[in-house]
Structures are given as C-alpha cells and as structure tokens.
Backbone bond lengths (Angstrom), bond angles and torsions (degrees), N, CA, C in turn:
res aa  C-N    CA-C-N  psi(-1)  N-CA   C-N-CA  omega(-1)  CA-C   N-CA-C  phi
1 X - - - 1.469 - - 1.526 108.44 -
2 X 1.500 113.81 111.36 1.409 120.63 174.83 1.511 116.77 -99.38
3 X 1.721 112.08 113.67 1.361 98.63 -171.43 1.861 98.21 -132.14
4 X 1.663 87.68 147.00 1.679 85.88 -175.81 1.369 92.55 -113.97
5 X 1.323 101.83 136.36 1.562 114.81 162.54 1.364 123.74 -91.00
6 X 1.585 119.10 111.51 1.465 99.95 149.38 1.627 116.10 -128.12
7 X 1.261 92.34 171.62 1.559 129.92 -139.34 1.147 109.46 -102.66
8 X 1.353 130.42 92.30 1.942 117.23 -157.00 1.801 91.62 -96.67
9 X 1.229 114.06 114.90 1.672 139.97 -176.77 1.568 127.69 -136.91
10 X 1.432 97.29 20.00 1.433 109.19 175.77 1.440 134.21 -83.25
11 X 1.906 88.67 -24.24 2.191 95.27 -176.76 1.787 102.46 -72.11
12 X 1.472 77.45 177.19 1.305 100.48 -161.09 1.547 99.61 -94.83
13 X 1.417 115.47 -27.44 1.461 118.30 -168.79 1.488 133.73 48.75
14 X 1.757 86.87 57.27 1.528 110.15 169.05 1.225 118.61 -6.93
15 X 1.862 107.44 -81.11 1.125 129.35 -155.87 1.779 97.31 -60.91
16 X 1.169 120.17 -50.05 1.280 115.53 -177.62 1.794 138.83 -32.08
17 X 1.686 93.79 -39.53 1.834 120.09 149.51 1.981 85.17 109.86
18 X 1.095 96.25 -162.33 1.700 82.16 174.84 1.437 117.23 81.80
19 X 1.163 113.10 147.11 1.947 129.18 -177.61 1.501 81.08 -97.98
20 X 1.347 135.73 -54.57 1.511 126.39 -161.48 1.747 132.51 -62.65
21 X 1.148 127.55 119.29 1.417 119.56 -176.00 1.374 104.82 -57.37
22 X 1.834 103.74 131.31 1.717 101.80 -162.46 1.449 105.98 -93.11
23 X 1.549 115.06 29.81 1.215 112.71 166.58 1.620 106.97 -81.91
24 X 1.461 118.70 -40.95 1.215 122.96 169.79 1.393 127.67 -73.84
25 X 1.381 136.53 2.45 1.213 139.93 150.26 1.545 121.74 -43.20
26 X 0.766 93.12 150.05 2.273 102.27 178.51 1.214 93.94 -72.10
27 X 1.304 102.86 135.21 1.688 135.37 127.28 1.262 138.73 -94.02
28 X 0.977 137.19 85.29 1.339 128.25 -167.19 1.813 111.67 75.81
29 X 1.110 105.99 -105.77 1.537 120.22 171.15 1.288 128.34 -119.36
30 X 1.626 102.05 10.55 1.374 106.91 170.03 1.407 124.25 -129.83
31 X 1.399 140.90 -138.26 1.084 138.40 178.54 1.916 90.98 -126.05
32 X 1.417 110.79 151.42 1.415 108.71 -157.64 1.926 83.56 -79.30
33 X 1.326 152.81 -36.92 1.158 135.86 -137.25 2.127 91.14 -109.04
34 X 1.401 97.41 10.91 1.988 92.53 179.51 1.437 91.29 -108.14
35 X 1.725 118.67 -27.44 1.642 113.19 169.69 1.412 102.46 -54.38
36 X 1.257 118.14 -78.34 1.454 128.46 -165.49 1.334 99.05 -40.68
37 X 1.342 150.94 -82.85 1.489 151.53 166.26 1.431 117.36 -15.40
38 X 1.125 115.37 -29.70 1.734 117.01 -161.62 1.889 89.72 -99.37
39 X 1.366 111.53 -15.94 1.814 105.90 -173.93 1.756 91.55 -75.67
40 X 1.896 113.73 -43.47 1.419 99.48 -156.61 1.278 99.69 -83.54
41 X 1.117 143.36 -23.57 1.417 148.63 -169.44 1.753 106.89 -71.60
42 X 1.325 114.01 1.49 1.582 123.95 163.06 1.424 102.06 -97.87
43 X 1.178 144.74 -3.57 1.280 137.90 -177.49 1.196 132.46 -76.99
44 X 1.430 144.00 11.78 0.985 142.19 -168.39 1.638 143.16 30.05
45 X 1.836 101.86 -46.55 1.492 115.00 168.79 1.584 102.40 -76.11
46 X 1.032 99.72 -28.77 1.778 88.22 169.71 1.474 148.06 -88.32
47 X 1.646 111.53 89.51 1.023 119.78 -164.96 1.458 118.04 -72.48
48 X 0.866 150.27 -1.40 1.414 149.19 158.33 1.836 125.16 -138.73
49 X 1.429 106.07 149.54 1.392 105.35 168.56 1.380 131.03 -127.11
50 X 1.241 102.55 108.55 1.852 94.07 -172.99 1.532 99.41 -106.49
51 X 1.426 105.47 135.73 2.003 136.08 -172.78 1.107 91.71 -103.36
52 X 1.504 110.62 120.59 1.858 109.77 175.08 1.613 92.05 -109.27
53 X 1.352 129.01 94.11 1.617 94.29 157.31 1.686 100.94 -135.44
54 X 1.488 120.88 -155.27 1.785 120.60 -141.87 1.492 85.45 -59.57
55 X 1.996 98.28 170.64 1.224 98.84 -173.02 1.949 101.03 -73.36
56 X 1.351 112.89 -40.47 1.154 108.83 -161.40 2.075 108.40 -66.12
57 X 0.881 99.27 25.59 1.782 101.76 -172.25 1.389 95.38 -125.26
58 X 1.233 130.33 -5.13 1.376 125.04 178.85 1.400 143.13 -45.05
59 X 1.769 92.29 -51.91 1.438 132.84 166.86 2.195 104.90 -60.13
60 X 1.445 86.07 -65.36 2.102 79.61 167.24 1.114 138.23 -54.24
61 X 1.563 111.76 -27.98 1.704 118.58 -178.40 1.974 96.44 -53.78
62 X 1.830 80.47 -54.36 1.825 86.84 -164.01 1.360 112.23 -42.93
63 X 1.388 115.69 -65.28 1.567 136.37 174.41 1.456 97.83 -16.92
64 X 1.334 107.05 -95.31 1.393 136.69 -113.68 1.534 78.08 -105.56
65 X 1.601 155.81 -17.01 1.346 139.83 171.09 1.239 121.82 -114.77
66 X 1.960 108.77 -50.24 1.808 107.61 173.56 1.483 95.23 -76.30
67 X 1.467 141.39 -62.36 1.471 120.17 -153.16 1.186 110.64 -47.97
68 X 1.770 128.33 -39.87 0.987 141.04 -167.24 1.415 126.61 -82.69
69 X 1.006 104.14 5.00 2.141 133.85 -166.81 1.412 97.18 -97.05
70 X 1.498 87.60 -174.71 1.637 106.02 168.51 1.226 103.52 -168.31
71 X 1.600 114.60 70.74 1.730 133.40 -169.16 1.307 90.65 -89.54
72 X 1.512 122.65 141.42 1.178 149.87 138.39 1.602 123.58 -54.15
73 X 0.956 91.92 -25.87 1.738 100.92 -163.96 1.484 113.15 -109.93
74 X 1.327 115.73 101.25 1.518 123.99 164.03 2.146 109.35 -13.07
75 X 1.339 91.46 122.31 2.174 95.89 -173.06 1.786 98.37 -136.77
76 X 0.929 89.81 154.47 1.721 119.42 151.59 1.401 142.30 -148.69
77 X 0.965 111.83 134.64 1.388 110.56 -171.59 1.724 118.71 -82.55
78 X 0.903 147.05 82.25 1.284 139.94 175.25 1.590 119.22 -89.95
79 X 1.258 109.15 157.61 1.737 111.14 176.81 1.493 108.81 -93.34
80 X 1.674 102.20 148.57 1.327 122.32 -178.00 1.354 113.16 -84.44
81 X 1.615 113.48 -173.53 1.323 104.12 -164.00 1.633 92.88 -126.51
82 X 1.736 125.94 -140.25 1.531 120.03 -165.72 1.927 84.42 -74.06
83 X 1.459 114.08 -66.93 1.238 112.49 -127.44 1.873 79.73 -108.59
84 X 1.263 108.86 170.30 1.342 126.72 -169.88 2.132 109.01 -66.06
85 X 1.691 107.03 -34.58 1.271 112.63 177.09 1.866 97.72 -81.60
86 X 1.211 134.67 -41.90 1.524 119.73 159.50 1.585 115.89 -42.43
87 X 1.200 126.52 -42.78 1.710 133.27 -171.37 1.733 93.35 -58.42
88 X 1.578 108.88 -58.25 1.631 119.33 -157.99 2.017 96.86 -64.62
89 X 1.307 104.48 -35.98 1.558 108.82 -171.00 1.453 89.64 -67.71
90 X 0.927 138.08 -77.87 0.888 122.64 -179.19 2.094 141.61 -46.24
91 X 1.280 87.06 -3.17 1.437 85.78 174.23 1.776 100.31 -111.28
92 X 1.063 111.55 -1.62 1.628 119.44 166.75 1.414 124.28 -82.41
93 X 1.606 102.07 -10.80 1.635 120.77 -176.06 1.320 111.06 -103.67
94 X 2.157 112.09 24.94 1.147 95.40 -166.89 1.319 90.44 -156.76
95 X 1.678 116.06 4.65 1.169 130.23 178.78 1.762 115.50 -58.31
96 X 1.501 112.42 133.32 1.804 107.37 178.55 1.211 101.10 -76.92
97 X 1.516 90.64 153.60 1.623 102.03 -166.66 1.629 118.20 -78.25
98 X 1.316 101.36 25.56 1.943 103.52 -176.48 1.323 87.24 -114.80
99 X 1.222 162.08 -17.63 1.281 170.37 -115.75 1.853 87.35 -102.77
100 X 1.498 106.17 122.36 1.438 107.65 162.40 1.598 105.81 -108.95
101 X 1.048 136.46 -29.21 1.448 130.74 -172.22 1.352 100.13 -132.17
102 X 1.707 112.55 156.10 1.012 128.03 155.79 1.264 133.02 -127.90
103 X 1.502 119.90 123.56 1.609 129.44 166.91 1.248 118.48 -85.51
104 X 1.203 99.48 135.04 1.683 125.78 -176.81 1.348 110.50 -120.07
105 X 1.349 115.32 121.13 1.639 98.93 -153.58 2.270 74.85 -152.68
106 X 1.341 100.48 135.87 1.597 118.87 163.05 1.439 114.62 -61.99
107 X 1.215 130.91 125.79 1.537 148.83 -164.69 1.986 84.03 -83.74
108 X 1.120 133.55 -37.33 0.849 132.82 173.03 1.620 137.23 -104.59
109 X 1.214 110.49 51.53 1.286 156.04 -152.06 2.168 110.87 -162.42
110 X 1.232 95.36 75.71 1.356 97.37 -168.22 1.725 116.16 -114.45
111 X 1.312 114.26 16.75 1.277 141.43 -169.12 1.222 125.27 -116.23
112 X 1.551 102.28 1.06 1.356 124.34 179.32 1.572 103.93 -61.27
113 X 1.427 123.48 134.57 1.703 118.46 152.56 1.014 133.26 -102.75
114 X 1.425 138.29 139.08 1.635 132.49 145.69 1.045 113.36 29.10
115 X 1.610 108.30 -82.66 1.568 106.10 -156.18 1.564 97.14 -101.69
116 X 1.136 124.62 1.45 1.873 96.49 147.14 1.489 130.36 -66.53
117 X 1.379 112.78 -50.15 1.827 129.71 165.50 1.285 95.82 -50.56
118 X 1.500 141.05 -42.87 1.888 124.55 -147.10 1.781 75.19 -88.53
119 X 1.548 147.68 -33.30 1.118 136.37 -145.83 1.581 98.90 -86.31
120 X 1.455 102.31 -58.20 1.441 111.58 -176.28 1.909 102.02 -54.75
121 X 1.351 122.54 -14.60 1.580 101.22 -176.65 1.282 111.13 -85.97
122 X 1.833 98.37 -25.58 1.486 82.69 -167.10 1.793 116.99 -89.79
123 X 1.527 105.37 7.53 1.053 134.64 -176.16 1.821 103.41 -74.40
124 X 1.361 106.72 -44.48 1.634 124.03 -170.47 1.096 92.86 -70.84
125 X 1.768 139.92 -55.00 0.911 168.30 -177.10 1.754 108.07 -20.63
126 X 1.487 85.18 -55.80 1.820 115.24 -174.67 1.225 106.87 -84.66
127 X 1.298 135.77 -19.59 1.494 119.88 -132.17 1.517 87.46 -156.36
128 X 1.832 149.85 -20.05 0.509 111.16 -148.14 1.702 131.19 93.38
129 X 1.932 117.35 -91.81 1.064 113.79 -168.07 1.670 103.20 -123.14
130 X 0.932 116.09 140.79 1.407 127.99 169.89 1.341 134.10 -137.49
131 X 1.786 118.69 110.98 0.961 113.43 -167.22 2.063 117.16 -140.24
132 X 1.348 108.86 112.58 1.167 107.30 -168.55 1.530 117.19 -63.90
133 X 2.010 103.86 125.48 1.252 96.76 171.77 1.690 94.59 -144.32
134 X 1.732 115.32 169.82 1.023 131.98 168.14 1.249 135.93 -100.92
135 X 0.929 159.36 156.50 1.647 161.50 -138.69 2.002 90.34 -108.31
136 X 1.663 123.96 132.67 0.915 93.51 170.68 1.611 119.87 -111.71
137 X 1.498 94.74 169.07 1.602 101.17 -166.61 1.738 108.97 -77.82
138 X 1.157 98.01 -25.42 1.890 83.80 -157.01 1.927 93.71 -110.95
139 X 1.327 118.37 135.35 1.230 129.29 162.91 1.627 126.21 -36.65
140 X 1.263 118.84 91.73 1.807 141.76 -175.57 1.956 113.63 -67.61
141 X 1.291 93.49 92.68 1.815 89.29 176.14 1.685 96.87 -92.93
142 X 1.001 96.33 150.43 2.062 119.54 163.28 1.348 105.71 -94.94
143 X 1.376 119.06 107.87 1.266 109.42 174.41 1.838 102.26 -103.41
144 X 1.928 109.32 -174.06 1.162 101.38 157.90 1.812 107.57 -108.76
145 X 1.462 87.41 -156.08 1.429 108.84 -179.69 1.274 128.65 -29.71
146 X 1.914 111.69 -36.59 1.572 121.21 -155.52 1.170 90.04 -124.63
147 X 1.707 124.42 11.16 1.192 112.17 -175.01 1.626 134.85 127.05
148 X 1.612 117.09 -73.70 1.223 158.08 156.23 1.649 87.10 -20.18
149 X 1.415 83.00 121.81 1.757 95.92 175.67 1.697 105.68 -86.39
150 X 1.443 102.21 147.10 1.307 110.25 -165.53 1.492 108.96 -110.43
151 X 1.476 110.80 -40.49 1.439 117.79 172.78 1.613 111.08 -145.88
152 X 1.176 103.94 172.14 1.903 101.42 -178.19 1.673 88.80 -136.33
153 X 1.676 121.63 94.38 1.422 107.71 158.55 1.423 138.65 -51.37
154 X 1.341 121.90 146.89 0.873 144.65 160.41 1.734 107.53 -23.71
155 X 1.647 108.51 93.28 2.164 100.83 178.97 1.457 98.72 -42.37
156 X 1.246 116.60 -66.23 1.157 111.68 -145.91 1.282 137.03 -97.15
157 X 1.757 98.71 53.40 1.384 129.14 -168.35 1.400 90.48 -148.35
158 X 1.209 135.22 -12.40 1.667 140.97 -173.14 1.789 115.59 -78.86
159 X 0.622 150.24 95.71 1.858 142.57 157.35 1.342 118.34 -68.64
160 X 1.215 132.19 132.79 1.462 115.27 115.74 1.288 165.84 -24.55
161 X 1.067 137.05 57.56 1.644 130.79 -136.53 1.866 106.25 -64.33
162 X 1.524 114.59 156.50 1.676 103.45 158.28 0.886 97.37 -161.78
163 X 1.711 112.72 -153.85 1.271 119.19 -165.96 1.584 119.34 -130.95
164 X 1.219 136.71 141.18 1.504 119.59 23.15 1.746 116.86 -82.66
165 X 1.701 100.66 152.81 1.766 112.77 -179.22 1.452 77.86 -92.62
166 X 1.215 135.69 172.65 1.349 164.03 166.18 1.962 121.33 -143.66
167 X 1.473 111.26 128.64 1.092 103.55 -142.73 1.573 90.13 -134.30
168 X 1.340 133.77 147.07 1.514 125.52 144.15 1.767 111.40 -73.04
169 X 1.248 125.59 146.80 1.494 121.43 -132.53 1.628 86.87 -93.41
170 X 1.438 111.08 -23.78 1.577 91.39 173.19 1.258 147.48 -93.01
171 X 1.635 87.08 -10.23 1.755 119.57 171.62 1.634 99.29 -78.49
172 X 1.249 137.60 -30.69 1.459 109.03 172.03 1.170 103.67 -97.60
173 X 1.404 146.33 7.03 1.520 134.90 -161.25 1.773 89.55 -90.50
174 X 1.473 110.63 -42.76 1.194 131.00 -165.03 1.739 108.57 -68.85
175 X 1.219 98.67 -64.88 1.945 102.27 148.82 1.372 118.52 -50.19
176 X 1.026 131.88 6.42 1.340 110.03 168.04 1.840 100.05 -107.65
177 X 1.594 93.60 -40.37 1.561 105.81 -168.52 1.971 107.65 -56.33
178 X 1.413 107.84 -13.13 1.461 106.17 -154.21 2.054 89.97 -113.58
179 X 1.299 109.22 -16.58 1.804 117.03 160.04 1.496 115.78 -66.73
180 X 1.182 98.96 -36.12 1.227 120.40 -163.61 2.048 107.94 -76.85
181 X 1.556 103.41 -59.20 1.142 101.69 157.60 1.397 151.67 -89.93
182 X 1.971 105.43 29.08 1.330 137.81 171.25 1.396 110.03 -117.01
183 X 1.249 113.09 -10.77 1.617 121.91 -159.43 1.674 118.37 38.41
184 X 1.260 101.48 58.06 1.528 121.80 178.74 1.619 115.37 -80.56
185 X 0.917 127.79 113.62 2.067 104.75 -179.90 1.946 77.96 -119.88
186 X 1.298 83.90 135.38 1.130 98.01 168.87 1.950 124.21 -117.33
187 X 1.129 141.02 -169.89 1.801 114.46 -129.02 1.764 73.68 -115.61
188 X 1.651 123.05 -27.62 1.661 122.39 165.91 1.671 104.74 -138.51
189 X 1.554 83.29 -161.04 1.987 95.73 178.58 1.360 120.29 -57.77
190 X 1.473 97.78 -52.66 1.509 120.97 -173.12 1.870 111.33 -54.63
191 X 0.862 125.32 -31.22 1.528 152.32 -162.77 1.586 103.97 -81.96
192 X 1.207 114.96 -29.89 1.281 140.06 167.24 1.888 118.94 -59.44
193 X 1.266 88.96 -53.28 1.159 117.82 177.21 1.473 125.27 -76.46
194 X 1.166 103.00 -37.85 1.297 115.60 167.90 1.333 125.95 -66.98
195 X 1.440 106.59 -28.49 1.880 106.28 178.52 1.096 93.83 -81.16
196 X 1.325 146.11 3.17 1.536 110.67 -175.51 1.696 91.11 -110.11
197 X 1.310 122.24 32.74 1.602 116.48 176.71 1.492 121.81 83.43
198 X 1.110 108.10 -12.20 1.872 129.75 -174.19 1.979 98.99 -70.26
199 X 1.404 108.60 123.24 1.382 117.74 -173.91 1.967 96.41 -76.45
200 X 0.916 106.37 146.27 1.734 99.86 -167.94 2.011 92.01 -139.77
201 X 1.504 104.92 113.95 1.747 126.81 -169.44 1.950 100.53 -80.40
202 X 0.760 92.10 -179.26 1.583 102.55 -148.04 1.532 101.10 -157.11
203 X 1.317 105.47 124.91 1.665 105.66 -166.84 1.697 102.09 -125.60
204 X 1.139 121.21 170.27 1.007 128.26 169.64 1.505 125.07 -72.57
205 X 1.742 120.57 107.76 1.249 104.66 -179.57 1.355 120.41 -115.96
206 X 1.565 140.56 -140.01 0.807 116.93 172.49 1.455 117.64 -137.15
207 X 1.533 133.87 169.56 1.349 140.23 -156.31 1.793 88.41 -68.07
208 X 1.517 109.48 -55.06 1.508 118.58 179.93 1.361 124.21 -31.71
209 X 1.450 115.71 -55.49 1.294 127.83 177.22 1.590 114.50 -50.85
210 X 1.154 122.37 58.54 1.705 125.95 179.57 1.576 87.68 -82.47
211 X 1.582 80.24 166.44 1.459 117.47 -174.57 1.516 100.89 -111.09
212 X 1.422 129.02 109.96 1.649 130.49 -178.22 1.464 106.63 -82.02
213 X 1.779 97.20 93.08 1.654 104.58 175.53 1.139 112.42 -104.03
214 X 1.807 124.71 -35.15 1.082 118.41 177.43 1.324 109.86 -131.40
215 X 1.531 103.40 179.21 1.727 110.10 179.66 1.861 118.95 -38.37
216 X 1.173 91.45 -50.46 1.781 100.17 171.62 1.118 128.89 -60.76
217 X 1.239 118.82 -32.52 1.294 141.34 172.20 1.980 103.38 -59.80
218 X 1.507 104.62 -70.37 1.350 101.68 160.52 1.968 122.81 -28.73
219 X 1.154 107.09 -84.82 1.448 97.22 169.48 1.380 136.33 -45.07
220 X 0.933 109.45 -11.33 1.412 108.51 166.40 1.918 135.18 -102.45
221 X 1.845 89.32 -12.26 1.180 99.76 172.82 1.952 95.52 -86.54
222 X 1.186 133.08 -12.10 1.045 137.65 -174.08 1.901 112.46 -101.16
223 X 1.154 109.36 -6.50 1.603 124.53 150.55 1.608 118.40 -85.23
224 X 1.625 107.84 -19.12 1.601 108.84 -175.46 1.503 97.97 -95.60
225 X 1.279 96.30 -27.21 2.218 79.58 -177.22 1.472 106.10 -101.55
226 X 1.501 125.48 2.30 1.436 116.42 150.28 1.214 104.40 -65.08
227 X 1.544 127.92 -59.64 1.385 128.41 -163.40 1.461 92.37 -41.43
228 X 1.833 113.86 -86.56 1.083 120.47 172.55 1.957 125.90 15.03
229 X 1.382 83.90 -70.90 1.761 102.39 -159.83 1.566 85.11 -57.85
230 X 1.526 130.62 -44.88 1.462 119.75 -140.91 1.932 95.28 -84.32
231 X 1.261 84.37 -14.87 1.731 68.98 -163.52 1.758 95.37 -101.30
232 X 1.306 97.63 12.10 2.187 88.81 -178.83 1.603 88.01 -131.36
C-alpha cells in the first residue's frame, strides 16, 4: 500500500488573530505543523510527503522544519493556492506516479495519532474511502435566512468530519478533476467525492484530534499534550 500524504498548510487562520501562519505557532516545544509531520512520518505505508502552504513560506518550511528534522520519508514543499481545495489540487498535481492512495490530513491538526492514520488506512484499504469523523455532542438546528429554525436533525445520524480524508488515488484525482471542471468547492475532501455519487466511509476518530483555529483551541490542544506527556 503506497500512500502519499499531503498536508493542507496554506491558510492564514483568520480567526486565530495574528500576521503569523498558525501553522507555525508553538505547541508545546514545537511548531504546531513539525507536530503534525513528525505523527505521519511514523507511518510506514506512507511513502511520500508533500506540504502545500503560501508561496512566500516555502523557503521557511524547508529551513526552519525539514533542514532541521530528521524525516524518514521522502517531502516537498510546494505553494498553495487562494482557498484550501486550490492548496490540495495542487499537491495532487505533483503526486508520484506509483502512489495508490492519498492522505489529506490538516497542517493544523497536530494531535493526530498512529493508530488513528494506521486504522483509517487499513480502513481505505477495504473500502476504498476513509474518512475520520465523530458522533456529535451538541443538538444541530437548520435554520433559514432571518434565522427561524427550520429543522432540528436527527443527533444521531450527525458527524463531525476531520482529518486525515483517505482516498484511492484515482477516485480523488478524478474528484478533484470533475470540481474543478464545474467549479464546485466543496466545505472538505470527502464532499468532493460525494458529488460525483461515490459512497464515502467514515471511521472512528477522536474528540483529541482538533483542528487549531482559534486561541482556545490552542490551549487546549496544549492541556492534551500535557495530559499526553504524563501518562506516556
């Protein structure tokens, strides 16, 4: 099983506040996008890593994370594009041609473990598509325009979606190629996949695996790898 990972690390992370891309912000003792890198670079089925983020950060990733690393795993750094599905197209336009699967995994998403990625592959493995989500906790209304709730779904038919998406390499190359010539952006990977009629599986992930969008978000991914540290 040949799987290439890339790494969508291009936003700017508005909400976060800051001139700095909050992929490069501290975590603990590192920078949050060398955590996230250092989880897939234990993976074994994954033979390559391509980092999409702005063009002008290109030159720093290298510097300041691979020179300074000690990755196992064949990388490149390439630049992203406006929106986060431009960043991924572009790291699909650069994929080696032995590549059977592809992971799509958030640069800001650094809490990822081992055995969530080894589950979701062997999950893709079976199925095709694999994509980590969680059951959600808090009750989801649909409202409209002015407000006025329209419906209250069903919780326990609801997910969370995250990351990593896991892909057979021609079923998303092909979803991207067919977004691309509808001008579809869809809200993730999986969504992609889904307009073209393709049933897309859903794995078990975890509460941990946050996405660092905002300040709070930070502290709390920095309460999970204290926890973390004490109990490993």
């Amino acid at each position: 099983m040949k799987v290439s990972a890339i790494i969508a690390a291009a936003g700017r992370g508005r909400r976060m506040g800051g001139k700095q891309n909050k992929q490069f912000l501290r975590l603990g003792n590192d920078m949050i996008l060398n955590l996230t890198l250092q989880q897939l670079d234990q993976i074994e089925e994954i033979k390559e890593l391509i980092v999409v983020v702005g063009a002008s950060e290109v030159k720093f990733c290298l510097e300041e994370i691979f020179a300074k690393g000690n990755f196992q795993t064949p990388y490149r750094v390439i630049a992203g594009g406006k929106e986060r599905q431009d960043s991924v197209r572009a790291g699909l336009a650069v994929l080696s041609h032995t590549t059977d699967y592809v992971l799509i995994h958030d640069g800001a998403r650094p809490l990822i473990t081992k055995e969530l990625i080894k589950n979701a592959l062997k999950t893709a493995k079976e199925k095709g598509t694999a994509v980590l989500a969680v059951p959600v906790k808090d009750t989801i209304k649909v409202v409209d325009q002015e407000g006025y709730v329209k419906s209250t779904p069903e919780r326990a038919t609801l997910r969370a979606v995250q990351t990593p998406q896991i892909f057979r390499k021609d079923l998303i190359c092909a979803a991207y190629e067919k977004a691309e010539q509808t001008g579809f952006y869809g809200t993730d990977d999986a969504s992609l996949v889904e307009a073209m009629g393709v049933p897309v599986f859903l794995v078990e992930g975890s509460y941990e695996n946050i996405k660092i969008t905002t300040p709070e978000d930070l502290l709390l991914a920095e309460e999970i790898l204290r926890r973390r540290s004490k109990c490993g």
